[in-house]
N, C-alpha and C positions, 0 to 999 in steps of 0.2 A: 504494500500500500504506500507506505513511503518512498519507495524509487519511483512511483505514478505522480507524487506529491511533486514531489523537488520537481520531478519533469516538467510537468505543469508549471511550476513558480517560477521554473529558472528559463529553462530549453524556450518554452513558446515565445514569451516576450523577446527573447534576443534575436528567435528567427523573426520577428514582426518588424524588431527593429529594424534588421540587416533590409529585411524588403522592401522597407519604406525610404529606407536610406538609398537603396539603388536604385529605385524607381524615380527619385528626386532627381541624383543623379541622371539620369538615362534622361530623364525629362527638360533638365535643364542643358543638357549633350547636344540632342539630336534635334535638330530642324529641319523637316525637308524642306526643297525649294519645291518653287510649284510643279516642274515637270517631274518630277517622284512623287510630289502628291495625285498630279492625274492619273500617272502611268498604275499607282496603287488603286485607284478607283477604277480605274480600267479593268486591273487584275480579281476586283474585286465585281465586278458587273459581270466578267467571265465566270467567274466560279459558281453564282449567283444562278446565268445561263443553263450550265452545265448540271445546277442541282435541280431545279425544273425540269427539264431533261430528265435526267437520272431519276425523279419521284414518279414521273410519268410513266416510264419504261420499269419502271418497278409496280407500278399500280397494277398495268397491262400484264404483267408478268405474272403477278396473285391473281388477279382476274380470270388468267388463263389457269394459272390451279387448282382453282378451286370451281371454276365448272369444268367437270369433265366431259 
């Protein structure tokens, strides 16, 4: 019970801190300029595409299993 304790009191709080800390980091780091910001929205309207797609062709897919 006591090694769950300490866990709990010590471990969590230091990983929260370490993530908040890099994330601040990372955040005050990285800027994209605009054309990495398109190009991400781009990548992202694809993937976006492609899972429409993919939910459709998996719909059709159950559809077809389950009538025989």
């Amino acid at each position: 019970m006591f090694p769950w304790l300490i866990f709990a009191v010590v471990a969590v709080p230091l990983v929260l801190v370490a993530f908040v800390a890099t994330r601040r980091r990372t955040a005050a780091g990285e800027r994209e300029d605009p054309q990495d910001e398109l190009l991400t929205e781009q990548e992202f309207a694809e993937a976006e595409a492609y899972q429409a797609e993919w939910h459709e062709q998996d719909k059709e897919r159950y559809r077809q299993e389950r009538l025989p």
